[in-house]
PDB file of the backbone (N, CA, C, O) and the ligand in Angstrom, with CONECT records:
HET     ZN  A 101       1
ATOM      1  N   UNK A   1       3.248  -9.603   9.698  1.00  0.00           N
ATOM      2  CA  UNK A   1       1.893  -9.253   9.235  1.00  0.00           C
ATOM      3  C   UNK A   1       1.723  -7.728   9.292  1.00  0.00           C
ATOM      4  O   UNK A   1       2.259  -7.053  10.171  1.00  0.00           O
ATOM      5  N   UNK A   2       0.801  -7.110   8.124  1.00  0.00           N
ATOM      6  CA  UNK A   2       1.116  -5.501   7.867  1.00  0.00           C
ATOM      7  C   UNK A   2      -0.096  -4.979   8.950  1.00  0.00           C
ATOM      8  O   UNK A   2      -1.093  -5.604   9.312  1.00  0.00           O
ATOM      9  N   UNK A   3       0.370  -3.542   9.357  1.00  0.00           N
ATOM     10  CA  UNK A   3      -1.052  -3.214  10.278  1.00  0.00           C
ATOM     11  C   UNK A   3      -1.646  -2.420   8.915  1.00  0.00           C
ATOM     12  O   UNK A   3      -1.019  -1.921   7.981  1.00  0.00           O
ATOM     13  N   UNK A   4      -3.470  -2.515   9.224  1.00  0.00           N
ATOM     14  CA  UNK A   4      -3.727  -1.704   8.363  1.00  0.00           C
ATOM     15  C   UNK A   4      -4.594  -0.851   9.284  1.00  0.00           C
ATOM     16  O   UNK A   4      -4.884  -1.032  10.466  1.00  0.00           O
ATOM     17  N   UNK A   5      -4.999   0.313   8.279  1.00  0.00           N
ATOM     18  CA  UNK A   5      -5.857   1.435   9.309  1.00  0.00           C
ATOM     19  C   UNK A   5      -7.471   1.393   8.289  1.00  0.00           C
ATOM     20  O   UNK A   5      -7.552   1.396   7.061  1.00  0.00           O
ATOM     21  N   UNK A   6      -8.384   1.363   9.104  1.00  0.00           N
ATOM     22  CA  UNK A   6     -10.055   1.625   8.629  1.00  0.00           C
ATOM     23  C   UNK A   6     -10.739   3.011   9.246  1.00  0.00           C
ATOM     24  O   UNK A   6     -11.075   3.395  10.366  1.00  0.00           O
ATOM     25  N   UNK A   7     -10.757   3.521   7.961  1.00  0.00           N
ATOM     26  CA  UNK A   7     -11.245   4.623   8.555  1.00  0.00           C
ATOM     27  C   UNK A   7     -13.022   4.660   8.860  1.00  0.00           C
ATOM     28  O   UNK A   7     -13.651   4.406   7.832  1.00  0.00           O
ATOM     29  N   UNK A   8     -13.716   4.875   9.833  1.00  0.00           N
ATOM     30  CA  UNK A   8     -15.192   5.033   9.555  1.00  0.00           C
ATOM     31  C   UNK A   8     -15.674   5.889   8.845  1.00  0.00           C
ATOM     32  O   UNK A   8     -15.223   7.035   8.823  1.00  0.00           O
ATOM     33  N   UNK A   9     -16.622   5.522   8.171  1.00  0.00           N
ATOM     34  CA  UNK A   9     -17.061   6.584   7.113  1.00  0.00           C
ATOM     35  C   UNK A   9     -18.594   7.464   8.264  1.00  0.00           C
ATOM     36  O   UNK A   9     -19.476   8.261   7.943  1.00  0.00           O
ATOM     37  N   UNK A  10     -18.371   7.029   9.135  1.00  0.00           N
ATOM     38  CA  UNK A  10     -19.378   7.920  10.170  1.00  0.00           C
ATOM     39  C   UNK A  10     -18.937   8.786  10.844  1.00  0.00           C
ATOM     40  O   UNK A  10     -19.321   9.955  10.880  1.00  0.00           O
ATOM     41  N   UNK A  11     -17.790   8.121  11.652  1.00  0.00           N
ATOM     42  CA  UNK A  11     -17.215   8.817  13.081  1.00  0.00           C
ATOM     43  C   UNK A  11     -16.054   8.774  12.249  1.00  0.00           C
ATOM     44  O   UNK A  11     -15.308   8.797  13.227  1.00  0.00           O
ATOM     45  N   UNK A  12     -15.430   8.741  11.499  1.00  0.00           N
ATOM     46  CA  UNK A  12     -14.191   9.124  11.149  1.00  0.00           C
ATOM     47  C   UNK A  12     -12.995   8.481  11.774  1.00  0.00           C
ATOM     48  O   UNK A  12     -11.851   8.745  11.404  1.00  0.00           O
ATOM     49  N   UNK A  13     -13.367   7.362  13.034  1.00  0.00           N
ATOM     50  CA  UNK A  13     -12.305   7.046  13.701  1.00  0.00           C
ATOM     51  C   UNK A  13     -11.690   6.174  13.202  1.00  0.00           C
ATOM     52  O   UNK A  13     -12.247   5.442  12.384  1.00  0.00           O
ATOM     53  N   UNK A  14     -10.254   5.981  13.576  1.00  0.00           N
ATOM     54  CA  UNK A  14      -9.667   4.660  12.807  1.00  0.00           C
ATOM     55  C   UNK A  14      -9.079   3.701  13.476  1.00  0.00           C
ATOM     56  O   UNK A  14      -8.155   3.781  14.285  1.00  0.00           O
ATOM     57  N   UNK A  15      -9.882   2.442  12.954  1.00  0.00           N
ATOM     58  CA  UNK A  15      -9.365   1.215  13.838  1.00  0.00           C
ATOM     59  C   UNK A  15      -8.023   0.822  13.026  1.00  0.00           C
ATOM     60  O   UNK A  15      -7.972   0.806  11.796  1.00  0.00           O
ATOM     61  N   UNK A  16      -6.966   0.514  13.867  1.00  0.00           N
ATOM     62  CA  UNK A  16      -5.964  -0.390  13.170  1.00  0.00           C
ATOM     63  C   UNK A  16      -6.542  -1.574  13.324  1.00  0.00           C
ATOM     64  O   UNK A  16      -7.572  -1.785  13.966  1.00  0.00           O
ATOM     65  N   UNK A  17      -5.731  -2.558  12.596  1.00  0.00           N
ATOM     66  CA  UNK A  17      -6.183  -4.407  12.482  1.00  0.00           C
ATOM     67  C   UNK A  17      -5.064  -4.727  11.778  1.00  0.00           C
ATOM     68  O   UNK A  17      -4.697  -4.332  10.672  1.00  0.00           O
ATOM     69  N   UNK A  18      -4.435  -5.688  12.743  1.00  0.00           N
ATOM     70  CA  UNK A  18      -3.254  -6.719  12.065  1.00  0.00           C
ATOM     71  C   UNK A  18      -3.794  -7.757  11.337  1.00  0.00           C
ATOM     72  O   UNK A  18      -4.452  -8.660  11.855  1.00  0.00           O
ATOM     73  N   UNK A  19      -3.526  -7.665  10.064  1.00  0.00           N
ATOM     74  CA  UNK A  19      -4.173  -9.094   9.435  1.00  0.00           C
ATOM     75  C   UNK A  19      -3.531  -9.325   8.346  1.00  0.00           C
ATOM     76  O   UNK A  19      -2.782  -8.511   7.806  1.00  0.00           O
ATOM     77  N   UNK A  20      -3.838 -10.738   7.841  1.00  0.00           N
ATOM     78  CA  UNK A  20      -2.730 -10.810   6.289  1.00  0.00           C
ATOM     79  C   UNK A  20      -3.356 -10.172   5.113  1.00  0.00           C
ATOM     80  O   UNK A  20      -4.521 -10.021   4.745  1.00  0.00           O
ATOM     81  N   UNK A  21      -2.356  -9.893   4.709  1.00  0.00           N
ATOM     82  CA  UNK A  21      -3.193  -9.068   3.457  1.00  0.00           C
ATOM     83  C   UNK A  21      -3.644  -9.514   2.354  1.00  0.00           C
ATOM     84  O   UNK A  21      -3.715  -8.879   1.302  1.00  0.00           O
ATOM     85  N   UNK A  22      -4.131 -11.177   2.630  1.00  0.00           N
ATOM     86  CA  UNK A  22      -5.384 -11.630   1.757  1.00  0.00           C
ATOM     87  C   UNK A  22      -6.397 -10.611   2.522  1.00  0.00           C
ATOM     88  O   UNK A  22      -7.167 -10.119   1.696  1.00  0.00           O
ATOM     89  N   UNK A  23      -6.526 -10.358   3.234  1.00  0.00           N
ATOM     90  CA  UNK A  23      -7.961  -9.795   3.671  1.00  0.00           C
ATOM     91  C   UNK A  23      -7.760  -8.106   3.849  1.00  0.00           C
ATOM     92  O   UNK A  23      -8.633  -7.353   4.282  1.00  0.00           O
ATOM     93  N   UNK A  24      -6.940  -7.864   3.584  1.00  0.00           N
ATOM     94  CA  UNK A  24      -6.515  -6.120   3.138  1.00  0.00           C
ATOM     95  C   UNK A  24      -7.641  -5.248   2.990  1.00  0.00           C
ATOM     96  O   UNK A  24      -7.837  -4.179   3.567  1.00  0.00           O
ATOM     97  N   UNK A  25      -8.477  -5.936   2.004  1.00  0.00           N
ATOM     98  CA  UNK A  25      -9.938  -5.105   1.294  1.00  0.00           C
ATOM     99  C   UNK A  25     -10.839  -5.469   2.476  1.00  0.00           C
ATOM    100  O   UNK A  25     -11.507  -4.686   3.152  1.00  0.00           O
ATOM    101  N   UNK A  26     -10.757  -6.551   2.580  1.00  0.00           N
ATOM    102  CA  UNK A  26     -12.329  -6.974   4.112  1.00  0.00           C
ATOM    103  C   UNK A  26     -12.260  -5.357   4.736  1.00  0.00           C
ATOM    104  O   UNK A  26     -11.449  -4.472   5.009  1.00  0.00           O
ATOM    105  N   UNK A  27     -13.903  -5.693   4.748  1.00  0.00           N
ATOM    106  CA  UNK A  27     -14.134  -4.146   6.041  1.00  0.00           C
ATOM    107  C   UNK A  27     -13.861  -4.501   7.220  1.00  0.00           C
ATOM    108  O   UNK A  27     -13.496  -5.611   7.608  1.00  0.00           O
ATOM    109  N   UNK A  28     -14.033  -3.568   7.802  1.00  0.00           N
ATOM    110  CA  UNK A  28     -13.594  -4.030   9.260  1.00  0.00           C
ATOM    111  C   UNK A  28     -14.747  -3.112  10.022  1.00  0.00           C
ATOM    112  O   UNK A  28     -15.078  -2.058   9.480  1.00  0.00           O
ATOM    113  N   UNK A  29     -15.304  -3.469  11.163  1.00  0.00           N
ATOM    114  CA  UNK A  29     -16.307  -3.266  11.959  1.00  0.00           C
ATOM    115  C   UNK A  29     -15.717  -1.217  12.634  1.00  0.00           C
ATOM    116  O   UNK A  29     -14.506  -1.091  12.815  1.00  0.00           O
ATOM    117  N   UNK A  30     -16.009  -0.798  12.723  1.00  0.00           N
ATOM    118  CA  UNK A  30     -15.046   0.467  13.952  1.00  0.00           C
ATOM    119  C   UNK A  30     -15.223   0.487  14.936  1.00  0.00           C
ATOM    120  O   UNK A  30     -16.368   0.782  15.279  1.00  0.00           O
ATOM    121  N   UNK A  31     -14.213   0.190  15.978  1.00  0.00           N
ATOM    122  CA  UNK A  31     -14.199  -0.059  16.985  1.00  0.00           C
ATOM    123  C   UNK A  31     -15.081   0.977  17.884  1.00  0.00           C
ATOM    124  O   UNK A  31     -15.425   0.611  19.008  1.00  0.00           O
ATOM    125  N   UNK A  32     -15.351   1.921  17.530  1.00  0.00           N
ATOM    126  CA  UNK A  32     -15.586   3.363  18.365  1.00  0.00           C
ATOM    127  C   UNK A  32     -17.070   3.299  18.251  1.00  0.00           C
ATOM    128  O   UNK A  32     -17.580   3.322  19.371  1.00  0.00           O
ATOM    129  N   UNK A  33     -18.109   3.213  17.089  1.00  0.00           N
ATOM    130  CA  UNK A  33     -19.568   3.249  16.881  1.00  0.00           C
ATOM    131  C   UNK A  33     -19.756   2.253  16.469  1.00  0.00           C
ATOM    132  O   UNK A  33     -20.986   2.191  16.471  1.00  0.00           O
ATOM    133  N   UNK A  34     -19.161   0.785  15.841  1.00  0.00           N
ATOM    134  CA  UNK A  34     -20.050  -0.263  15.213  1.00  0.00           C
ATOM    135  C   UNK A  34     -20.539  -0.372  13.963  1.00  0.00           C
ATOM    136  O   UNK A  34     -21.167  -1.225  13.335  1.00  0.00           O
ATOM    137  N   UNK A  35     -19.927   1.116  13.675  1.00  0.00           N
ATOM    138  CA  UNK A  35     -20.450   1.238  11.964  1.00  0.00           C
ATOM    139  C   UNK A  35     -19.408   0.154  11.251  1.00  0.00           C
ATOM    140  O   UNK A  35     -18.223   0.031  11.561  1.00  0.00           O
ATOM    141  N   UNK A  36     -20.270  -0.780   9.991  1.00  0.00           N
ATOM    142  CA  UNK A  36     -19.453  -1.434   9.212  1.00  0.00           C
ATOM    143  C   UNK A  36     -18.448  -0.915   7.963  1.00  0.00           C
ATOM    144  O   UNK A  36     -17.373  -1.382   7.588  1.00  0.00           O
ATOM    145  N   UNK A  37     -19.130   0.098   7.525  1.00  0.00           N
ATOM    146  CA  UNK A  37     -18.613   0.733   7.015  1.00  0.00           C
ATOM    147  C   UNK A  37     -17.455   1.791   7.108  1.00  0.00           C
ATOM    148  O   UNK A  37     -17.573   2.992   7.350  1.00  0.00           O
ATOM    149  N   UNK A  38     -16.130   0.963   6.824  1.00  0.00           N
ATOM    150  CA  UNK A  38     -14.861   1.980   6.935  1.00  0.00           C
ATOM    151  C   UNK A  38     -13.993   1.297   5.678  1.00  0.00           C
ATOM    152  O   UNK A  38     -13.703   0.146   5.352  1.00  0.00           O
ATOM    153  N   UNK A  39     -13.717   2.762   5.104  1.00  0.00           N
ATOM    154  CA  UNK A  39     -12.536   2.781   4.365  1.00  0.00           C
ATOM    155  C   UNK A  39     -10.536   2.549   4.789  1.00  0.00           C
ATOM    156  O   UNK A  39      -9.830   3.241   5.523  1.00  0.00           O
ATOM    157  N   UNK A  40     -10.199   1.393   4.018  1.00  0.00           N
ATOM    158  CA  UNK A  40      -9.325   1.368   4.416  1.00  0.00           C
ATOM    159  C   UNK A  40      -7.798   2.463   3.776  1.00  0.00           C
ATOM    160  O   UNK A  40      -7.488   2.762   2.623  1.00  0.00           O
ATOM    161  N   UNK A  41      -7.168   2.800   5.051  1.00  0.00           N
ATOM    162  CA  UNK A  41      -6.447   4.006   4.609  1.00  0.00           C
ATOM    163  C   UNK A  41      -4.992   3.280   3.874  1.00  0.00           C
ATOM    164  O   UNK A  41      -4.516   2.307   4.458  1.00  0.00           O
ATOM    165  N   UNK A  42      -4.305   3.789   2.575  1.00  0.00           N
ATOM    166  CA  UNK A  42      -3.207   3.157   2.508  1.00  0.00           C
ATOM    167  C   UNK A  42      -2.218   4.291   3.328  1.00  0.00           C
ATOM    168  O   UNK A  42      -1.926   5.483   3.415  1.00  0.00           O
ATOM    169  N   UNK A  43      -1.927   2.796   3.901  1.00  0.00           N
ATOM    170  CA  UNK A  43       0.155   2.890   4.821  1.00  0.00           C
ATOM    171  C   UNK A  43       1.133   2.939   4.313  1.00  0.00           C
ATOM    172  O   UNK A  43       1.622   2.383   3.330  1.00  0.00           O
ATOM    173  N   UNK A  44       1.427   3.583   4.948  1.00  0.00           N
ATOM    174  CA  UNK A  44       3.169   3.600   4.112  1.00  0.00           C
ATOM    175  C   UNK A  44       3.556   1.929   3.589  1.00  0.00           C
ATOM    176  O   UNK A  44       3.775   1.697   2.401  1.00  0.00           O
ATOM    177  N   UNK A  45       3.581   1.304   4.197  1.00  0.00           N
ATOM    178  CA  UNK A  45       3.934  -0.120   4.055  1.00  0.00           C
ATOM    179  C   UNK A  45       2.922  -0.733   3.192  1.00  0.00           C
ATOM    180  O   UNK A  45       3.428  -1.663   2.564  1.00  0.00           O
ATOM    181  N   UNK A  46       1.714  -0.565   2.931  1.00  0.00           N
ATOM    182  CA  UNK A  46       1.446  -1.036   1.711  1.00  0.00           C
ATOM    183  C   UNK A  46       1.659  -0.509   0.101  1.00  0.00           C
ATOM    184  O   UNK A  46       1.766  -1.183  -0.924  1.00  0.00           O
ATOM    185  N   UNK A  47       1.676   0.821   0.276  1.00  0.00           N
ATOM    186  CA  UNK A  47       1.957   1.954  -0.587  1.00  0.00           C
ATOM    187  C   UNK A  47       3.186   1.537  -1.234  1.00  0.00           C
ATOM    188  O   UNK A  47       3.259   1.223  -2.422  1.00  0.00           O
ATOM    189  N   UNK A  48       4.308   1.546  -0.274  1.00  0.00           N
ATOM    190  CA  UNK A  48       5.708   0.752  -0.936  1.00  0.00           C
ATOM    191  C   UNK A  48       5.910  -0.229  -1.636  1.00  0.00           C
ATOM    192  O   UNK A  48       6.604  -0.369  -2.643  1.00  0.00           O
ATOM    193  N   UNK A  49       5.106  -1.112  -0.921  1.00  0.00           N
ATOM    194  CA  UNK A  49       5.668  -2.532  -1.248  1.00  0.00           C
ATOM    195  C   UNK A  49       5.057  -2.760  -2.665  1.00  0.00           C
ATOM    196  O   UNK A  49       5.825  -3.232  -3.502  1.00  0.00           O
ATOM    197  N   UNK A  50       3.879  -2.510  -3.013  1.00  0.00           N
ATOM    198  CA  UNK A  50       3.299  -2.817  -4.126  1.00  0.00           C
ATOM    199  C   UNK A  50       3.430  -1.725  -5.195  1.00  0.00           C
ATOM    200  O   UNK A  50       3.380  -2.153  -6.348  1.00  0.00           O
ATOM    201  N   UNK A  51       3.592  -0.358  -5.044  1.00  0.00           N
ATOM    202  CA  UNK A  51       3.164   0.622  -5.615  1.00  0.00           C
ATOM    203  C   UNK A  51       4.696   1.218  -6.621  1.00  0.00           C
ATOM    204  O   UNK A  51       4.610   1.818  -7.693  1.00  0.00           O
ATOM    205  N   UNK A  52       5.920   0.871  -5.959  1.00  0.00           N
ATOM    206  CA  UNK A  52       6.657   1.806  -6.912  1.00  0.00           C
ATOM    207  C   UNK A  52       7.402   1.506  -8.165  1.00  0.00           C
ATOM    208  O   UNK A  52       8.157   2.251  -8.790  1.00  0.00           O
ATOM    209  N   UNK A  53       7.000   0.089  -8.455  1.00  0.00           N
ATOM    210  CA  UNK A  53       7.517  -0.190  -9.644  1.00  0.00           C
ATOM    211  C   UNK A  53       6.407   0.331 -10.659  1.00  0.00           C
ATOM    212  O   UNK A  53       6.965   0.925 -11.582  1.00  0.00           O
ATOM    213  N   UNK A  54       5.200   0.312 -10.779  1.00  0.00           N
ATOM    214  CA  UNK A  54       3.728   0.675 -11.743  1.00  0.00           C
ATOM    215  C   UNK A  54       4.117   1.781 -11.261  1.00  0.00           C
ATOM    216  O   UNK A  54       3.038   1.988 -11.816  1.00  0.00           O
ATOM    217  N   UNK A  55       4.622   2.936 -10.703  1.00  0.00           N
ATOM    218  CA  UNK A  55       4.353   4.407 -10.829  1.00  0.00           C
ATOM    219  C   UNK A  55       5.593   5.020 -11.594  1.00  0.00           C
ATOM    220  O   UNK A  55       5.568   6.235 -11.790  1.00  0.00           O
ATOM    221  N   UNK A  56       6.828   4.187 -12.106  1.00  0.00           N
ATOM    222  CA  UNK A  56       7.841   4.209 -13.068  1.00  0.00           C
ATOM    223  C   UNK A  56       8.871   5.167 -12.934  1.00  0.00           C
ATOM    224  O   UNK A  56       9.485   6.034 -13.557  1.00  0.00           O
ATOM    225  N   UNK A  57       8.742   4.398 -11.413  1.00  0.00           N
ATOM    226  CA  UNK A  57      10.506   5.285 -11.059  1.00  0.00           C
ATOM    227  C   UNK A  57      11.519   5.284 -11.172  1.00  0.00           C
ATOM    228  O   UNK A  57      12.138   4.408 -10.568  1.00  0.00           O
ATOM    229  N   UNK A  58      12.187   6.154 -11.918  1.00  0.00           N
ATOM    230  CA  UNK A  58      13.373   6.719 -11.810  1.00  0.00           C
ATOM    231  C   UNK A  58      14.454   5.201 -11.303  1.00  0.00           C
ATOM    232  O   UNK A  58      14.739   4.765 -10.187  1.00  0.00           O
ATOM    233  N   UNK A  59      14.837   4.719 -12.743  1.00  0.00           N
ATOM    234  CA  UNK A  59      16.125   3.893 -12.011  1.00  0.00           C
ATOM    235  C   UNK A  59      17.448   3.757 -11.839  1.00  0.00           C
ATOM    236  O   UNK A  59      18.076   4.074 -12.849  1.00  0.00           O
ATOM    237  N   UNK A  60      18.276   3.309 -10.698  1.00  0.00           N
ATOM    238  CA  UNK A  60      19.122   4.564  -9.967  1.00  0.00           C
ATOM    239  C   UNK A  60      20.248   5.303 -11.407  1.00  0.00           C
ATOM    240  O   UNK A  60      20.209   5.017 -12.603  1.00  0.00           O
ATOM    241  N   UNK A  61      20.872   5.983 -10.910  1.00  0.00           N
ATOM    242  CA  UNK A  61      21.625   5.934 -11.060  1.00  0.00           C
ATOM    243  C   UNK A  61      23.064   5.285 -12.008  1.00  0.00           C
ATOM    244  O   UNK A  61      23.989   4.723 -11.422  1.00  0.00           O
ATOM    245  N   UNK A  62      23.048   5.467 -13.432  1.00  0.00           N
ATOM    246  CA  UNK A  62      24.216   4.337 -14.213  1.00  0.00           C
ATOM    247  C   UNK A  62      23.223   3.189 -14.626  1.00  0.00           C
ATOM    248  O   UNK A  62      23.829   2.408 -15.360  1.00  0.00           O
ATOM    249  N   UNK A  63      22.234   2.893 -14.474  1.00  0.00           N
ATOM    250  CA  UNK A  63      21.712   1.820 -15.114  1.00  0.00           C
ATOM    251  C   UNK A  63      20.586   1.929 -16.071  1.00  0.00           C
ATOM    252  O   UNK A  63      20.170   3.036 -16.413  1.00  0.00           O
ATOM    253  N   UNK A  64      20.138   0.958 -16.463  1.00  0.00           N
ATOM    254  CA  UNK A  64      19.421   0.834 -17.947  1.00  0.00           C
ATOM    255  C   UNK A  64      17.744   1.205 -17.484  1.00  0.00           C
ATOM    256  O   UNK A  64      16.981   0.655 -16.690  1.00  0.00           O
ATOM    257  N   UNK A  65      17.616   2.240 -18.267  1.00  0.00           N
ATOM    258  CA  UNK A  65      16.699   3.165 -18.306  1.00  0.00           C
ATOM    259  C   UNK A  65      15.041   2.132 -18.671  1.00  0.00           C
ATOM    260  O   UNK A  65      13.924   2.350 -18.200  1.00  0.00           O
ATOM    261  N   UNK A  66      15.471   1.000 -19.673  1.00  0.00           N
ATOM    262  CA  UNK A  66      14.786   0.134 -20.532  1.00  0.00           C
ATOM    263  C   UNK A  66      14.461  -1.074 -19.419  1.00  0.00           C
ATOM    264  O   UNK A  66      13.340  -1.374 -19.009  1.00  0.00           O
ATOM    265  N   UNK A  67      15.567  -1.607 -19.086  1.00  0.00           N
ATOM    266  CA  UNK A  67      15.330  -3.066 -18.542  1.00  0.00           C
ATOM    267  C   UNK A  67      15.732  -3.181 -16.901  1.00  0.00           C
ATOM    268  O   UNK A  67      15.672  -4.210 -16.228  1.00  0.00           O
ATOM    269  N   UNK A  68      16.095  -2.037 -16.510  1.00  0.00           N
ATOM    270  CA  UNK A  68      16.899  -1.856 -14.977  1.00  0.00           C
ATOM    271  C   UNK A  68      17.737  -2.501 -14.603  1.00  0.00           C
ATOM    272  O   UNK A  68      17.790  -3.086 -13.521  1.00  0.00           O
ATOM    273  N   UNK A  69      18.846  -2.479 -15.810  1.00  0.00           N
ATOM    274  CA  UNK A  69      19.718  -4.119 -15.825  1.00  0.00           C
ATOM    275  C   UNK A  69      20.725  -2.518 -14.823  1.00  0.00           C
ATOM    276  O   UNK A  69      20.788  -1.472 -15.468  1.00  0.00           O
ATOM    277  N   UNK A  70      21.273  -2.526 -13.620  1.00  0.00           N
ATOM    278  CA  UNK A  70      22.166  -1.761 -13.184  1.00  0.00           C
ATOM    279  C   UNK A  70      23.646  -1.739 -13.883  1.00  0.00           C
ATOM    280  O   UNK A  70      24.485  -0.872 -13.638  1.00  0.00           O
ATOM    281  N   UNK A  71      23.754  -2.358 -14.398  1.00  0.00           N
ATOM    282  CA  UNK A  71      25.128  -2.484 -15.424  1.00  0.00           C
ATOM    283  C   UNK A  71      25.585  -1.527 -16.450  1.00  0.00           C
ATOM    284  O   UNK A  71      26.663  -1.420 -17.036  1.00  0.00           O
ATOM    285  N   UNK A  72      24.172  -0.670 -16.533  1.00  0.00           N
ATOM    286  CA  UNK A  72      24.308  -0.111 -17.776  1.00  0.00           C
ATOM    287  C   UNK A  72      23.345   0.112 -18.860  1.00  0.00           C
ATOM    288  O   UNK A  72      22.581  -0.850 -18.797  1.00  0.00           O
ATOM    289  N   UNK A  73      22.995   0.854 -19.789  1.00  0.00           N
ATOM    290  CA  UNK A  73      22.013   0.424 -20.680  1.00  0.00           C
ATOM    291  C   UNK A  73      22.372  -1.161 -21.552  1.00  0.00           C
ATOM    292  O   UNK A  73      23.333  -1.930 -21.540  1.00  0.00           O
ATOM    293  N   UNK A  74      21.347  -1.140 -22.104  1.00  0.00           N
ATOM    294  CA  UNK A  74      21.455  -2.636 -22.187  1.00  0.00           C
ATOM    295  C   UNK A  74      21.827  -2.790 -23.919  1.00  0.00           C
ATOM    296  O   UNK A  74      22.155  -3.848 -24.455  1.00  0.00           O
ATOM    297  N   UNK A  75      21.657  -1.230 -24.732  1.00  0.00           N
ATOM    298  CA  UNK A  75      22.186  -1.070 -26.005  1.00  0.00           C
ATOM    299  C   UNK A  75      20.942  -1.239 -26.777  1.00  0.00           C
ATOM    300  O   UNK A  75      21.347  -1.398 -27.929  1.00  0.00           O
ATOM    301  N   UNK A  76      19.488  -1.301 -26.790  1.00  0.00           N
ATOM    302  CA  UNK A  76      18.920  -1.669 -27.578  1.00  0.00           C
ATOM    303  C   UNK A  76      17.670  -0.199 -27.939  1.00  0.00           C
ATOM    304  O   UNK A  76      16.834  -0.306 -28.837  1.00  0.00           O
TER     305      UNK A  76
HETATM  306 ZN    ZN A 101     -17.311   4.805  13.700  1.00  0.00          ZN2+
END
């Protein structure tokens, strides 16, 4: 299960919270003042996992520019 971080939009402090990431977006309370309101910060670990195929990276090395077949371009 991913940790995520909430930032308060008052006190600025940030609660972590282990939770599944159906509930990723849920606010989360801040531990420090009670304010409900906190933004959640992206983590490295969510950032990765979802983010680097839609930002159209670079694929490695010898393979197909089109389809990411690693074999090669794919000729089309
Ligand atoms: Zn706070």
């Amino acid at each position: 299960m991913p940790i995520y971080e909430y930032e308060c939009e008052k006190c600025n402090h940030i609660t972590e919270a282990l939770r599944p990431m159906a509930q990723a977006d849920e606010p989360l309370i801040c531990e420090s003042c009670g304010n409900s309101k906190t933004q959640r910060r992206h983590s490295e670990f969510a950032a990765g996992a979802s983010k680097g195929a839609a930002r159209g990276e670079m694929p490695p090395m010898g393979g197909c520019g089109r389809c990411g077949d690693p074999n090669g371009p794919c000729g089309m």
